[in-house]
C-alpha positions in Angstrom: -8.4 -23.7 -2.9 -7.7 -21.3 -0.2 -4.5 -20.7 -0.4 -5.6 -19.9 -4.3 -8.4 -17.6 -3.1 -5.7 -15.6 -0.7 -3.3 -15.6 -3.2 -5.6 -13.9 -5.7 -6.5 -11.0 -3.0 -2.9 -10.8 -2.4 -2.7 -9.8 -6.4 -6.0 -7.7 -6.1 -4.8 -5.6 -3.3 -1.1 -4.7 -4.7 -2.5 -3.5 -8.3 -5.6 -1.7 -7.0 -3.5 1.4 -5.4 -1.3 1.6 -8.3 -4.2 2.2 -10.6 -6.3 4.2 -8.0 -3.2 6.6 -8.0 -2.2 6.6 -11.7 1.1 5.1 -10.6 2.9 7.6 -9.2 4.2 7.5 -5.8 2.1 9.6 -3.1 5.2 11.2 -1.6 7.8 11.7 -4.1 5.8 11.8 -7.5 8.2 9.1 -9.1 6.4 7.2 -11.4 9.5 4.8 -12.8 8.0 1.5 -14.0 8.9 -1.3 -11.8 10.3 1.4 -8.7 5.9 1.3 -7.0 5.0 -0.7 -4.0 1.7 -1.0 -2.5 2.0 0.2 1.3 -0.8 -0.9 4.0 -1.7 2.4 5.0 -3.0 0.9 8.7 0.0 -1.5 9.5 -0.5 -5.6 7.5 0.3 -7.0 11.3 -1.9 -4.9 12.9 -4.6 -4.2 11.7 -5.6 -8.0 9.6 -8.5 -7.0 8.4 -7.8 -4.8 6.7 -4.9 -6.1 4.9 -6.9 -6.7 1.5 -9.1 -3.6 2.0 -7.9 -1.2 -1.6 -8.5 1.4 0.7 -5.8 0.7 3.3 -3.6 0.8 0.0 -0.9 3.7 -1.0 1.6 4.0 -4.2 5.0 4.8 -2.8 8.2 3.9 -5.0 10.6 1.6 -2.8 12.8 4.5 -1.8 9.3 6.1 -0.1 8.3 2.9 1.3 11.5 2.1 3.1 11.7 5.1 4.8 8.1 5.3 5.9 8.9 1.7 7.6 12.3 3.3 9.0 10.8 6.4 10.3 7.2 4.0 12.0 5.4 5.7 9.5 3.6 3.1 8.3 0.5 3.5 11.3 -1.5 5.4 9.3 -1.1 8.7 11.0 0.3 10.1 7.8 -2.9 9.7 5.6 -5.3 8.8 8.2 -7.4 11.3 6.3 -7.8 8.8 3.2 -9.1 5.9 5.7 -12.0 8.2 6.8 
């Protein structure tokens, strides 16, 4: 049941951003079906809780999110603004 529950938020947290930002990606402005990504705006590893938080969610498309992830932008300082 757990693992069902987690699952679920898992689901929940991937499609809320996507809708939130009319699926376009927050850098670039691509908005190819099947090219958006949810990225944790405060890192998944370190920051757990708030790894299911909609609000810790950005669109990027998957060229975006790679380089965010290449470059250590994926701390937050980027859009620390839309955490609050």
């Amino acid at each position: 049941m757990r693992q069902k529950l987690l699952h679920h938020a898992t689901i929940c947290f991937f499609k809320a951003p996507q809708i939130a930002s009319s699926r376009t990606c927050q850098d670039c402005g691509d908005s190819r079906g099947g090219n958006l990504v949810a990225h944790h705006i405060k890192a998944f590893a370190s920051y757990p809780d708030l790894r299911f938080e909609v609000s810790n969610g950005l669109t990027l498309c998957k060229s975006c999110h790679a380089k965010r992830h290449e470059k250590g932008q994926d701390n937050g300082e980027r859009h620390k603004d839309l955490l609050g």
